[in-house]
FIGU-188752 format. One record per atom (N, C-alpha, C, O, CB): x, y, z. Coordinates in steps of 0.1 Angstrom, whole numbers, padded with zeros to 4 digits, always signed. Glycine has a CB too. Layout:
XYZ ...
END
This chain:
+0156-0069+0100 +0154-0080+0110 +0142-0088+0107 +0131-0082+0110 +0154-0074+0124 +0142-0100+0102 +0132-0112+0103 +0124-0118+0116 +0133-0122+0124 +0138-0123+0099 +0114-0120+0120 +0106-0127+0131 +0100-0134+0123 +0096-0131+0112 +0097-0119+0142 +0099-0148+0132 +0095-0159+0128 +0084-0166+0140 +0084-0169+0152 +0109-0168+0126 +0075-0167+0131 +0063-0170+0141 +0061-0184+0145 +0059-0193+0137 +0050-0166+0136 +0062-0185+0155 +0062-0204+0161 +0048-0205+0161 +0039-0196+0160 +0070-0209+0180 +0048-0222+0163 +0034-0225+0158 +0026-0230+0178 +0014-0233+0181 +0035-0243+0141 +0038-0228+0186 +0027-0223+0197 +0019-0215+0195 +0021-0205+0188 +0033-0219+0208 +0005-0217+0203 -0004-0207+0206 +0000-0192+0212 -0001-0183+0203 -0012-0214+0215 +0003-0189+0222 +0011-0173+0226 +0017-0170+0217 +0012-0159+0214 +0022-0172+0236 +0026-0174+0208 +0037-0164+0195 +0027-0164+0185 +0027-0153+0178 +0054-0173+0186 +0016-0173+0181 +0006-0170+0173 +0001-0154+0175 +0004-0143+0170 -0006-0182+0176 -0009-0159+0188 -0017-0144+0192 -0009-0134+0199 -0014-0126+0206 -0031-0146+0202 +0006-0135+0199 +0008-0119+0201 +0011-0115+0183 +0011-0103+0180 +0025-0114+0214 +0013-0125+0172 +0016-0118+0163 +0003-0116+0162 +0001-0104+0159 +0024-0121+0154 -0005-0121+0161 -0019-0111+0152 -0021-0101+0162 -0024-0090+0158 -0037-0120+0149 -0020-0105+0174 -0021-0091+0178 -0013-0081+0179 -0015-0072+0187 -0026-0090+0187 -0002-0081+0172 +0009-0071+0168 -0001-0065+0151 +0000-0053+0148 +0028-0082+0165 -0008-0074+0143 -0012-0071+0133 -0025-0060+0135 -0027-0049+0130 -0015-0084+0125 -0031-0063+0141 -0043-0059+0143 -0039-0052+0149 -0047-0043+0149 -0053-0066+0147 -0027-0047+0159 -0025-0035+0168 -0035-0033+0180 -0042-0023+0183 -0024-0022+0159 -0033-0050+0185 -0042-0045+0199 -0032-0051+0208 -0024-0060+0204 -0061-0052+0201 -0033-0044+0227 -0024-0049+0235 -0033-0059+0244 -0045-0060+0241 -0015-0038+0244 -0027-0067+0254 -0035-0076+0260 -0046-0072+0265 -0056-0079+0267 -0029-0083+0268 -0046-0056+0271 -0062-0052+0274 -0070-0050+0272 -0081-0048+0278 -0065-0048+0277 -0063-0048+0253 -0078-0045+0244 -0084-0060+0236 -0094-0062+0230 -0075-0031+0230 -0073-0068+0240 -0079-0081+0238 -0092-0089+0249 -0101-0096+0244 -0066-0089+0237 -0090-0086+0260 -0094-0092+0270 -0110-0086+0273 -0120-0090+0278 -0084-0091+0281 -0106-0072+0267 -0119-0062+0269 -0129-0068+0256 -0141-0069+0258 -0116-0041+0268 -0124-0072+0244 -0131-0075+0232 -0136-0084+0233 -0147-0086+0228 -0124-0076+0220 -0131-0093+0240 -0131-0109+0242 -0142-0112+0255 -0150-0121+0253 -0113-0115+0246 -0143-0105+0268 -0147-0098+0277 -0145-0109+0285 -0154-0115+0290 -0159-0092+0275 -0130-0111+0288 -0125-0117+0302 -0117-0109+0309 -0117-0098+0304 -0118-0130+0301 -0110-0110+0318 -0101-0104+0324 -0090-0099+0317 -0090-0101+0305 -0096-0110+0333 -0079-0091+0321 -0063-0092+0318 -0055-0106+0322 -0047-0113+0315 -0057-0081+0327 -0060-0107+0336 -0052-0113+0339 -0055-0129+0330 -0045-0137+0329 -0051-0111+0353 -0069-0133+0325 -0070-0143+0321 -0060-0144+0306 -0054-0153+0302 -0084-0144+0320 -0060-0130+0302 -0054-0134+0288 -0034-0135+0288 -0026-0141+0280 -0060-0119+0276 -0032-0128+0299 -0018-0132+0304 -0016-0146+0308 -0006-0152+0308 -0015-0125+0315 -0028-0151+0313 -0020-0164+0317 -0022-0174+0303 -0018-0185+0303 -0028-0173+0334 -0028-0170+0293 -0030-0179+0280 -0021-0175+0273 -0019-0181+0262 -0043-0179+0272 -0010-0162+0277 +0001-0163+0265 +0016-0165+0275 +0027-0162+0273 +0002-0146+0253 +0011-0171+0286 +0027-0174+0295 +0033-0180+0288 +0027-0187+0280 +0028-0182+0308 +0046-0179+0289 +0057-0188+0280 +0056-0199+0283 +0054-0206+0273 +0070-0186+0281 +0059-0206+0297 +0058-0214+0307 +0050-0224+0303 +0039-0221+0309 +0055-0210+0318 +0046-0236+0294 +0040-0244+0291 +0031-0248+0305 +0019-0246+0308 +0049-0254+0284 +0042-0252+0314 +0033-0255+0332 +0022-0247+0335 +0012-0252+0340 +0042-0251+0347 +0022-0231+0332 +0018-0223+0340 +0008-0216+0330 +0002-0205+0333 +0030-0216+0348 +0006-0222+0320 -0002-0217+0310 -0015-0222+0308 -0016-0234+0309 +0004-0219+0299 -0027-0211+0306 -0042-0217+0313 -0047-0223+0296 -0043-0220+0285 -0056-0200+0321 -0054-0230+0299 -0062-0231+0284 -0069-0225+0278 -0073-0217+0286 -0068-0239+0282 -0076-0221+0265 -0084-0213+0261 -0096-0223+0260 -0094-0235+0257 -0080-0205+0250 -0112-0217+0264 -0121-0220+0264 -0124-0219+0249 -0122-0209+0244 -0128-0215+0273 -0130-0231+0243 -0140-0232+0234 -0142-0215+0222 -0139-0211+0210 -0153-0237+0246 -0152-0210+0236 -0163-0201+0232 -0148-0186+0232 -0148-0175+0226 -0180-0201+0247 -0139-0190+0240 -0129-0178+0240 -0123-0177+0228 -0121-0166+0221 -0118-0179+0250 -0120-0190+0224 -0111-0193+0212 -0119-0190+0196 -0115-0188+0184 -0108-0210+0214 -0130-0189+0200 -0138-0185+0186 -0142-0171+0189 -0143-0166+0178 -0152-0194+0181 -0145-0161+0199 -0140-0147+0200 -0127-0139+0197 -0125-0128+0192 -0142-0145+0210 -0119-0150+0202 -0103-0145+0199 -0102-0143+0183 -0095-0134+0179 -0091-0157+0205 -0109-0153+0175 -0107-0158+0162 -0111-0147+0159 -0102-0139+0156 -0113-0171+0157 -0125-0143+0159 -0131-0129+0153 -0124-0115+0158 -0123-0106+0150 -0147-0127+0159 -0118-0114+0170 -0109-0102+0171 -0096-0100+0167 -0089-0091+0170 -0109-0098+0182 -0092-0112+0159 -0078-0108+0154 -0078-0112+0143 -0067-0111+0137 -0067-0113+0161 -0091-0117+0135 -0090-0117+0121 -0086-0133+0121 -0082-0134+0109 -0079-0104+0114 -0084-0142+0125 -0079-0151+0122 -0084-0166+0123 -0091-0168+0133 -0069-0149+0126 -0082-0175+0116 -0091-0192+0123 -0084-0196+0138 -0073-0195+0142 -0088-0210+0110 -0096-0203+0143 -0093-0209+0156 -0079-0220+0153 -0070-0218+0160 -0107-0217+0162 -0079-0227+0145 -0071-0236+0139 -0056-0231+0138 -0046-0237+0139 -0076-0239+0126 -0060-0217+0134 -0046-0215+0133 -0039-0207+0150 -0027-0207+0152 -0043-0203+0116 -0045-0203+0155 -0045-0197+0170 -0040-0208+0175 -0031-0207+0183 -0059-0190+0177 -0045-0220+0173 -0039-0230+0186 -0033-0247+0181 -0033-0258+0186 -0055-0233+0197 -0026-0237+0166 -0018-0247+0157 -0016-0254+0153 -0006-0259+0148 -0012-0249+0156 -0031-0261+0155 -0035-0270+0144 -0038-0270+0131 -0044-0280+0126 -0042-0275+0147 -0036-0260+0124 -0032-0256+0109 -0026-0244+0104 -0032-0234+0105 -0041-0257+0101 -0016-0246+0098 -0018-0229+0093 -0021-0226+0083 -0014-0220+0075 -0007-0223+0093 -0034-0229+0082 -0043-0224+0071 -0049-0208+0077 -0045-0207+0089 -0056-0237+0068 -0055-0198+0074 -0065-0189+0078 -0059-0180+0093 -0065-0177+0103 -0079-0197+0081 -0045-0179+0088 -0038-0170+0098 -0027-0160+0092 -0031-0152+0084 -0030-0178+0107 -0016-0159+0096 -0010-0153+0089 +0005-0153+0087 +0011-0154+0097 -0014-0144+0092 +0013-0153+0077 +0024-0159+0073 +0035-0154+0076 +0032-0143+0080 +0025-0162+0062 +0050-0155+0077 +0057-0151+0077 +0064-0139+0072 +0071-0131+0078 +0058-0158+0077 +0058-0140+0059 +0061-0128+0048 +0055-0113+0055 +0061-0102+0057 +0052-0132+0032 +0041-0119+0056 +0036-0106+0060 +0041-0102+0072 +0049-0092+0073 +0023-0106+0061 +0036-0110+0084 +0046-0105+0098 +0056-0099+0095 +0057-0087+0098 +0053-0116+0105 +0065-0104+0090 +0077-0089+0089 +0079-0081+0079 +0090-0076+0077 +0091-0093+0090 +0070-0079+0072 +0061-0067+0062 +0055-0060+0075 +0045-0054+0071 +0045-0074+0050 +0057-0058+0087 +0047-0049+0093 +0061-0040+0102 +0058-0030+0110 +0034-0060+0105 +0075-0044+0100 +0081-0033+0104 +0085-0024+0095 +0087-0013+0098 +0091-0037+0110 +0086-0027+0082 +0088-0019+0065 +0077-0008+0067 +0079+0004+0067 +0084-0031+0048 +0065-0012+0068 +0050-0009+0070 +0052+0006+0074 +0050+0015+0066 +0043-0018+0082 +0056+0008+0091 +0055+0010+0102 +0069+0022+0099 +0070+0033+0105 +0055-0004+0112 +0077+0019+0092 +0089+0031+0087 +0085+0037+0075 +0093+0044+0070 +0104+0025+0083 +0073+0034+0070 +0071+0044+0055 +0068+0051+0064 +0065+0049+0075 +0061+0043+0041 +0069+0067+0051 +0066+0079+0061 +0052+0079+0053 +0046+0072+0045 +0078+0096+0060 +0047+0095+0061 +0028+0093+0054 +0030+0098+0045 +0042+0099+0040 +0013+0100+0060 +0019+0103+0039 +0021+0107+0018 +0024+0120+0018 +0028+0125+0007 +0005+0105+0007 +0021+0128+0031 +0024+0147+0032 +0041+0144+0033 +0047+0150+0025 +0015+0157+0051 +0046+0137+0042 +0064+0137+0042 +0064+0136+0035 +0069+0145+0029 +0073+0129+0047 +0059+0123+0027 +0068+0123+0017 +0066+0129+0003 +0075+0129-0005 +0072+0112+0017 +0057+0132+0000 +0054+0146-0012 +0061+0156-0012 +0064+0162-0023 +0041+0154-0011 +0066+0160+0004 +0075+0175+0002 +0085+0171-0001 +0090+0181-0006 +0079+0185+0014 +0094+0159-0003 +0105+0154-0002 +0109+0156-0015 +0118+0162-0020 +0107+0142+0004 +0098+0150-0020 +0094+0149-0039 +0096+0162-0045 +0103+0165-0055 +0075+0145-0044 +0088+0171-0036 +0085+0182-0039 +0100+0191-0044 +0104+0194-0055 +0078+0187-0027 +0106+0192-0027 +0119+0203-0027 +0128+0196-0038 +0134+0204-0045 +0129+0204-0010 +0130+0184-0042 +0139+0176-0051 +0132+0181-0071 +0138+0185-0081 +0135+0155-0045 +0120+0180-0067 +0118+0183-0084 +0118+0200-0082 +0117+0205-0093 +0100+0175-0093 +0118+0207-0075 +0116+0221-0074 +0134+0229-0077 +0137+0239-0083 +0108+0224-0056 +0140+0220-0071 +0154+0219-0075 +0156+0217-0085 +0166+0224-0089 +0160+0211-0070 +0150+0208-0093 +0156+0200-0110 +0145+0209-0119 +0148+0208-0131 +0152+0176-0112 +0139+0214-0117 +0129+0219-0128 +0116+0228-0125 +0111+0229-0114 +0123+0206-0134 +0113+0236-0139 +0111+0250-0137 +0089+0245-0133 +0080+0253-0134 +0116+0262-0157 +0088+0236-0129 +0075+0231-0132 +0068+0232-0120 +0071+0225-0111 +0075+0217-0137 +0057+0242-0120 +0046+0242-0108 +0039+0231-0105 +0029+0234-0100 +0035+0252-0110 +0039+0221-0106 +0032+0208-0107 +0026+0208-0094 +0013+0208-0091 +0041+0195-0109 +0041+0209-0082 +0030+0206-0068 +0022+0214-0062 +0020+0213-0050 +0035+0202-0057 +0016+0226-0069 +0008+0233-0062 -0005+0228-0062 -0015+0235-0060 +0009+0245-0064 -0004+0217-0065 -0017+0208-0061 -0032+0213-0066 -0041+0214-0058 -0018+0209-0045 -0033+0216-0078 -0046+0221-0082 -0050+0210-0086 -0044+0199-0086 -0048+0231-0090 -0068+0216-0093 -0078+0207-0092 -0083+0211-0106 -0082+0222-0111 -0087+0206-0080 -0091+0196-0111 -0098+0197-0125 -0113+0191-0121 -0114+0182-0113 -0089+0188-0138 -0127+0199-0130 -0134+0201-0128 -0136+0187-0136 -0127+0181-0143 -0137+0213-0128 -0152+0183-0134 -0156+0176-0144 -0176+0176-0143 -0179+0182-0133 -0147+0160-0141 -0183+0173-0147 -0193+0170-0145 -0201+0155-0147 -0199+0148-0157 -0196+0178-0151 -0211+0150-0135 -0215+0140-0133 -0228+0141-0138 -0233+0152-0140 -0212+0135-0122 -0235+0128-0139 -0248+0126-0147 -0260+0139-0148 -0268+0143-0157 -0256+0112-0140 -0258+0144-0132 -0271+0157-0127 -0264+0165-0135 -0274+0168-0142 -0273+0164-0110 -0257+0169-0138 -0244+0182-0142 -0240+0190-0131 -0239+0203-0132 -0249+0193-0155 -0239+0184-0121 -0234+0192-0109 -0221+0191-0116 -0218+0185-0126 -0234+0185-0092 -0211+0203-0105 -0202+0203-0107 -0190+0199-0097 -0191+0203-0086 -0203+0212-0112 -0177+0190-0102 -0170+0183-0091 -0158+0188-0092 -0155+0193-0103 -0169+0168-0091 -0149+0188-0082 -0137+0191-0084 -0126+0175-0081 -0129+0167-0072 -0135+0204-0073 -0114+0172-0089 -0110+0159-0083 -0093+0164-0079 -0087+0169-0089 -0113+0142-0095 -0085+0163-0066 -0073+0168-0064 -0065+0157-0068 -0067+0145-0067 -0070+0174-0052 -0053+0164-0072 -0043+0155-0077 -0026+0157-0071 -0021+0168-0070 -0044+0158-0092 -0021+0149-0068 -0006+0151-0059 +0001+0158-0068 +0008+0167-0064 +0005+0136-0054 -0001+0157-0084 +0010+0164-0087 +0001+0164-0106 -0005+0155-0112 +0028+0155-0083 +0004+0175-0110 -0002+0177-0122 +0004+0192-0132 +0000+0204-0130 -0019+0178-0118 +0012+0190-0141 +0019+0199-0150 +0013+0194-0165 +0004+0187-0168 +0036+0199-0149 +0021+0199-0170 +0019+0197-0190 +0023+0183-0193 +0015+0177-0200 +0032+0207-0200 +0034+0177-0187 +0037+0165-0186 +0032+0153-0182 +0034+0142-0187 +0044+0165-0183 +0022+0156-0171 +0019+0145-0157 +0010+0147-0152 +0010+0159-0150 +0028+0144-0145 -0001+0143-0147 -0011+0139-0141 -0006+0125-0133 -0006+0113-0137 -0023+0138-0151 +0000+0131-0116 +0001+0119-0106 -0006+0116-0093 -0008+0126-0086 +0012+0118-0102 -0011+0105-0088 -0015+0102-0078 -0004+0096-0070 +0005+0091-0076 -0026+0095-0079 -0005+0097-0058 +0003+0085-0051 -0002+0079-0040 -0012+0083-0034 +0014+0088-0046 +0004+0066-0036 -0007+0061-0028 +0001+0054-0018 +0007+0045-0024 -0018+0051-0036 +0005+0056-0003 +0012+0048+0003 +0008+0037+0016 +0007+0040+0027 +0021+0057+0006 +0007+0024+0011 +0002+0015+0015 +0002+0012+0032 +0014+0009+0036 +0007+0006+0006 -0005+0011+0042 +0001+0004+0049 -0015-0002+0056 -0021+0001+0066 +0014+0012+0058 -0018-0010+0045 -0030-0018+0047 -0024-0033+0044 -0014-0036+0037 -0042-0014+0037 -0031-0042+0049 -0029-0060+0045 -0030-0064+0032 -0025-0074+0028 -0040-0069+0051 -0039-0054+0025 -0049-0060+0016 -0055-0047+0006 -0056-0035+0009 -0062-0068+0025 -0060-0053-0005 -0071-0040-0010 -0071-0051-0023 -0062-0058-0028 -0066-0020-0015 -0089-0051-0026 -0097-0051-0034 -0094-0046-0050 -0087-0036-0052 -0107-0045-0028 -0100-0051-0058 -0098-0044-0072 -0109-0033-0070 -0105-0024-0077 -0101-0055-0087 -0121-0030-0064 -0129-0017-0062 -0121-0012-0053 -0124-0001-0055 -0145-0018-0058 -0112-0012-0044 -0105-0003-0043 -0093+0003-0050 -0089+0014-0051 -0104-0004-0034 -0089-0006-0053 -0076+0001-0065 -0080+0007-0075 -0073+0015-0081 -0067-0008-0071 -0098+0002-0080 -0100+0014-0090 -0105+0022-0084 -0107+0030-0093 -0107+0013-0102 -0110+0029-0072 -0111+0038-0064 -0098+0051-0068 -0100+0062-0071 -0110+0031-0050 -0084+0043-0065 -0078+0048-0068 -0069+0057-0084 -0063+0067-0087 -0076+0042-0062 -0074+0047-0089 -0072+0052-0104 -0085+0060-0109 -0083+0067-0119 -0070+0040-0113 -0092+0058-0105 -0107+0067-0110 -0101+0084-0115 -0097+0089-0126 -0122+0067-0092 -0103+0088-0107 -0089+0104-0106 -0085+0104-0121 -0088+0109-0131 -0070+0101-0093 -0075+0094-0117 -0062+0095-0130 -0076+0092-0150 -0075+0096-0162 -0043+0072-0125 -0083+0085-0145 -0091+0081-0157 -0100+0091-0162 -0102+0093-0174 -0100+0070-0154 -0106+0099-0150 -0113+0112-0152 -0103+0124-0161 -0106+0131-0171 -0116+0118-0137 -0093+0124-0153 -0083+0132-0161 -0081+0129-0172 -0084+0137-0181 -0073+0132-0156 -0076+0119-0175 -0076+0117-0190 -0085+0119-0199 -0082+0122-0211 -0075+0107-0192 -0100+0117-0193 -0114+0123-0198 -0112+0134-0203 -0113+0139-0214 -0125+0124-0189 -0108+0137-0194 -0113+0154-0197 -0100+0160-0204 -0103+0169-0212 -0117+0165-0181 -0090+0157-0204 -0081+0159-0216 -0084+0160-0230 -0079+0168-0238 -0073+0150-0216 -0093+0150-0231 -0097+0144-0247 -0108+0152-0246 -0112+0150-0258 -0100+0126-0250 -0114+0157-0242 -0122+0163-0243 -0125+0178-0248 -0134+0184-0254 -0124+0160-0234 -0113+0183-0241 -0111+0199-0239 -0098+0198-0252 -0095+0209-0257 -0104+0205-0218 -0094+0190-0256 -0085+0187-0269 -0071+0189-0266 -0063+0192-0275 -0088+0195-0281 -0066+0186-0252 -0054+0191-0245 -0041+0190-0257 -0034+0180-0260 -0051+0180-0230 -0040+0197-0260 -0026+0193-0269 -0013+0190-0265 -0004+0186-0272 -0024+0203-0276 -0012+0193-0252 +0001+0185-0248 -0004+0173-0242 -0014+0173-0234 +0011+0191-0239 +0006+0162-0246 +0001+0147-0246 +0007+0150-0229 +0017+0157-0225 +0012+0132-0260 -0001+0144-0220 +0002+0140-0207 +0004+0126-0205 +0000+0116-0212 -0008+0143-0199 +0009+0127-0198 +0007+0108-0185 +0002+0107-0179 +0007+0112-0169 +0014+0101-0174 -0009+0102-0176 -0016+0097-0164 -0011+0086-0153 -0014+0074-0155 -0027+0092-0168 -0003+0092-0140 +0005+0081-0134 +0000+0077-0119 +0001+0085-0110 +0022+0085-0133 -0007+0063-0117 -0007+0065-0103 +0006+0056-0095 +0010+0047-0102 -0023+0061-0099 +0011+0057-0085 +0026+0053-0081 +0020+0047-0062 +0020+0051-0050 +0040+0071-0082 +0018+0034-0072 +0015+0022-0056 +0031+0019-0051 +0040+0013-0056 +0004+0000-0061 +0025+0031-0035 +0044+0024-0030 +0037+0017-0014 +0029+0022-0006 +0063+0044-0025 +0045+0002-0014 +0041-0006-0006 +0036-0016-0008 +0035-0023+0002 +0036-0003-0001 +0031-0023-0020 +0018-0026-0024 +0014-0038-0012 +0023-0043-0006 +0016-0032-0041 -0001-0041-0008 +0002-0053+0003 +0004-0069-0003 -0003-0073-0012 -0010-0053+0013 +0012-0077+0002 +0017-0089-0003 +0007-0101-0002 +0009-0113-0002 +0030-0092+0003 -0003-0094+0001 -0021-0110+0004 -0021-0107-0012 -0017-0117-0017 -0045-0106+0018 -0023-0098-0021 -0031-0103-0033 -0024-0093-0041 -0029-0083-0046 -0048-0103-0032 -0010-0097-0043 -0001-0098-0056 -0008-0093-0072 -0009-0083-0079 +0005-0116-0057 -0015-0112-0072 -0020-0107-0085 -0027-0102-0091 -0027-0100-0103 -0022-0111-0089 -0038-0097-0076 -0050-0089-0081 -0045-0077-0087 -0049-0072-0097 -0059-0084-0069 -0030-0071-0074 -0023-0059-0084 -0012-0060-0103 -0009-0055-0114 -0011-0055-0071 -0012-0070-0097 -0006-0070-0113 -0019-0073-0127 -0016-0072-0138 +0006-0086-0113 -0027-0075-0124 -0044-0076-0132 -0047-0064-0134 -0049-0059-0145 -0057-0082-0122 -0046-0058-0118 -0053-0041-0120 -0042-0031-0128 -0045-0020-0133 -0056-0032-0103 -0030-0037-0126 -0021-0025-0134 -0024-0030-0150 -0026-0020-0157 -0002-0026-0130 -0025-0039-0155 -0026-0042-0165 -0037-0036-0170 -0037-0029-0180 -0024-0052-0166 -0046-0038-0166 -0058-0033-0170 -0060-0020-0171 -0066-0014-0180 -0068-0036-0162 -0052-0012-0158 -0053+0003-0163 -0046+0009-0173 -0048+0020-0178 -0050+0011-0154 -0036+0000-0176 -0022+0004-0185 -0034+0005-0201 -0034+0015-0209 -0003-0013-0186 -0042-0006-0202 -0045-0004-0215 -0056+0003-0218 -0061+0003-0230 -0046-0014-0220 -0063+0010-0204 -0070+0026-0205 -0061+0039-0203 -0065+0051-0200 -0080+0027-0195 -0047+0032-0208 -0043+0047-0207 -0036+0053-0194 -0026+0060-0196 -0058+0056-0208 -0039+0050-0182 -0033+0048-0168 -0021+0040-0166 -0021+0028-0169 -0042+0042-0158 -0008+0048-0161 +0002+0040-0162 +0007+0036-0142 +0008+0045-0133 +0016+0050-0173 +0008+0023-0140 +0010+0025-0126 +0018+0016-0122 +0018+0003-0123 -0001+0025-0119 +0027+0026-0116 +0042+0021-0112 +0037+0014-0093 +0029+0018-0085 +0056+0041-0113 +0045+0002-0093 +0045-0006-0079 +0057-0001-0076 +0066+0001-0084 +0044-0023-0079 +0058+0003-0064 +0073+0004-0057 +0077-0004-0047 +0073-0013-0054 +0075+0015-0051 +0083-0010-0036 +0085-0016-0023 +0087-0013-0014 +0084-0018-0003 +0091-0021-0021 +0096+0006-0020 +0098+0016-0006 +0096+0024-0014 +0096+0023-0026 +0112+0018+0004 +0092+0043-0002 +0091+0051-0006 +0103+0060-0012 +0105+0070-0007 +0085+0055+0002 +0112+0057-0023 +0121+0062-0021 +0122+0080-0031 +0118+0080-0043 +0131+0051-0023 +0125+0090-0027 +0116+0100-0030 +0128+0104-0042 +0126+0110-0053 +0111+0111-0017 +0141+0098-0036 +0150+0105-0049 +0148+0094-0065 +0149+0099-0076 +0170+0106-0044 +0144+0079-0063 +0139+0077-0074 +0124+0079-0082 +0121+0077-0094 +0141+0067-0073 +0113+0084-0069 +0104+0088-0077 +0105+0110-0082 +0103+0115-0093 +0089+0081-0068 +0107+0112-0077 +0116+0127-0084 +0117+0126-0096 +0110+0131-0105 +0133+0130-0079 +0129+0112-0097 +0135+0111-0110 +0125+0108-0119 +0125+0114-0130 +0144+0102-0110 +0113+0096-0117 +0102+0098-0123 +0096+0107-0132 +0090+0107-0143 +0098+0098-0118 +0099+0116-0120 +0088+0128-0123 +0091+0136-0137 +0084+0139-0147 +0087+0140-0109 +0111+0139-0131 +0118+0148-0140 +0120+0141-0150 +0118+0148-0159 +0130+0153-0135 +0124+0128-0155 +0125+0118-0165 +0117+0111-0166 +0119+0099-0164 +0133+0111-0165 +0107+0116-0168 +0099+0101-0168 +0103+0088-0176 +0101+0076-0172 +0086+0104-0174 +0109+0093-0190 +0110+0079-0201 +0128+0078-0197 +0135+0077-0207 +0104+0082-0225 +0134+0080-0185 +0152+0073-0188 +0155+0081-0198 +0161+0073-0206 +0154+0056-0193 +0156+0091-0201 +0166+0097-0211 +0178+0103-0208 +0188+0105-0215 +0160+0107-0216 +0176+0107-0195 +0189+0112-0187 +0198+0105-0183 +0198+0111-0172 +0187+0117-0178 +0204+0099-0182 +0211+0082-0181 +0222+0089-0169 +0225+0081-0161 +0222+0073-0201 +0227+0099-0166 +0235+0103-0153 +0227+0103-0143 +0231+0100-0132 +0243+0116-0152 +0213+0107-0145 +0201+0111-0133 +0200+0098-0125 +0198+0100-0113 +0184+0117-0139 +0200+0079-0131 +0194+0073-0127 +0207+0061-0126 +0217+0061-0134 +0180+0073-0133 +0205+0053-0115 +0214+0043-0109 +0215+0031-0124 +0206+0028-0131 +0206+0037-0093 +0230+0026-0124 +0232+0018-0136 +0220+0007-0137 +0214+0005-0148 +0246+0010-0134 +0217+0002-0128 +0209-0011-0127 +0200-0006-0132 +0199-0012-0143 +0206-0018-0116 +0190+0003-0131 +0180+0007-0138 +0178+0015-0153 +0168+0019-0159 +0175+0012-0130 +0192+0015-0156 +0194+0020-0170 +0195+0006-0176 +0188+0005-0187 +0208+0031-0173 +0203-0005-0172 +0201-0016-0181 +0192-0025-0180 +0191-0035-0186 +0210-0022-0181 +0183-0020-0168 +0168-0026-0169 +0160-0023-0177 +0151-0030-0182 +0161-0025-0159 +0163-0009-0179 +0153-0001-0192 +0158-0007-0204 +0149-0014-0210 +0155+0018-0195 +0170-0006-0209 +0176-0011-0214 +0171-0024-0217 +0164-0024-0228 +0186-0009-0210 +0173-0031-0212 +0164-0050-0216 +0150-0051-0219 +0146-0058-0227 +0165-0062-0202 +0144-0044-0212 +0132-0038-0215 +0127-0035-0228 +0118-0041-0233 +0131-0028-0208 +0133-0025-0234 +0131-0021-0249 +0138-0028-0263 +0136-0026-0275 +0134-0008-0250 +0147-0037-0255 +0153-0048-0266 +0143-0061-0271 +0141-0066-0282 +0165-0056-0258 +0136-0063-0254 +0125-0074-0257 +0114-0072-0269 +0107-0080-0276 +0117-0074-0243 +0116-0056-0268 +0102-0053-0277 +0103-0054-0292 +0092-0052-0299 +0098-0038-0274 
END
């Protein structure tokens, strides 16, 4: 189901405040007017609808993240778009990363003889030579994985290498200790947020050519990442849906 945000003032600020996840009383308390003041600024009723003050309207702006301009629709620059707005019910149905790991879990525990998810940890040492431990969602002979399930607006390239850092260490210390079985290092962004696209497609690239391979998803879906896990390179061609065998497929023709 699609919602479409009108460029009245009320459908503005209940969506940001659907974004920001505040109700009219934690708006009014932030803002520090009444309830009842902020009810009468989102009446439907054009007649019966109060104005916003000046000094309200640039508080409101700071508590919901958004420009005055766009709150009282005179631009929609510095608010928030359609796309995302209904990116926040997708959001709101991922499950958290514990659901859905076991899901992963009972499914590859089923297909294969591999302890992976018992979730251990690899050591490393930092500049003092303390000693660290870093956990990983999933880690066998094959794989070293993170996963990461979004339900933020936004993230930074210091935070997405936040996230890959793990997977890079690991690899360190692979080369290090002379691991002889060749691993993957995979981290698996499911959700990614849709404000800054290309920052993610920059940061995957960038990690791909240290070695970090990282898969974007849209939904959590646990029987195609399983399949991942158990196939990583498509060799099994019954395990995985047609469309994505002739996606692989076009994929390695290009090359």
């Amino acid at each position: 189901m699609t919602h479409k945000i009108d460029k009245d003032t009320p459908s503005r600020i209940r969506a940001a405040m659907t974004v920001v996840k505040i109700n009219q009383t934690d708006l009014a308390e932030q803002i520090g007017v009444t309830r009842a003041a902020v009810s009468a600024w989102l009446n439907r009723d054009p007649d019966k609808r109060s104005a916003i003050s000046p000094a309200a309207l640039e508080k409101m702006s700071g508590v919901l993240l958004v420009s005055p301009d766009w709150i009282d629709g005179t631009s929609d620059a510095g608010g928030i778009t359609e796309m995302e707005f209904n990116a926040l019910e997708e959001i709101d149905n991922l499950p958290n990363k514990e659901w859905f790991l076991k899901l992963v879990k009972r499914i590859v525990d089923e297909n294969s003889s591999s302890d992976g998810f018992e979730d251990p940890s690899m050591g490393y040492m930092d500049d003092t030579l303390t000693v660290h431990t870093i956990d990983f969602d999933y880690v066998d002979d094959r794989m070293v994985m993170n996963v990461d399930i979004s339900k933020k607006t936004t993230r930074t390239i210091e935070s997405l290498t936040e996230l890959a850092w793990p997977l890079f260490m690991a690899k360190r210390i692979d080369e290090i200790n002379n691991t002889k079985s060749k691993r993957r290092y995979q981290l698996l962004l499911i959700n990614p947020p849709l404000l800054n696209q290309v920052a993610y497609e920059g940061f995957a690239y960038q990690a791909r050519m240290m070695g970090v391979m990282v898969s974007i998803r849209n939904t959590a879906d646990e029987i195609e990442i399983s399949n991942l896990v158990i196939d990583p390179f498509f060799q099994d061609e019954e395990r995985w849906p047609k469309s994505v065998i002739e996606a692989k497929e076009k994929f390695f023709n290009k090359r």
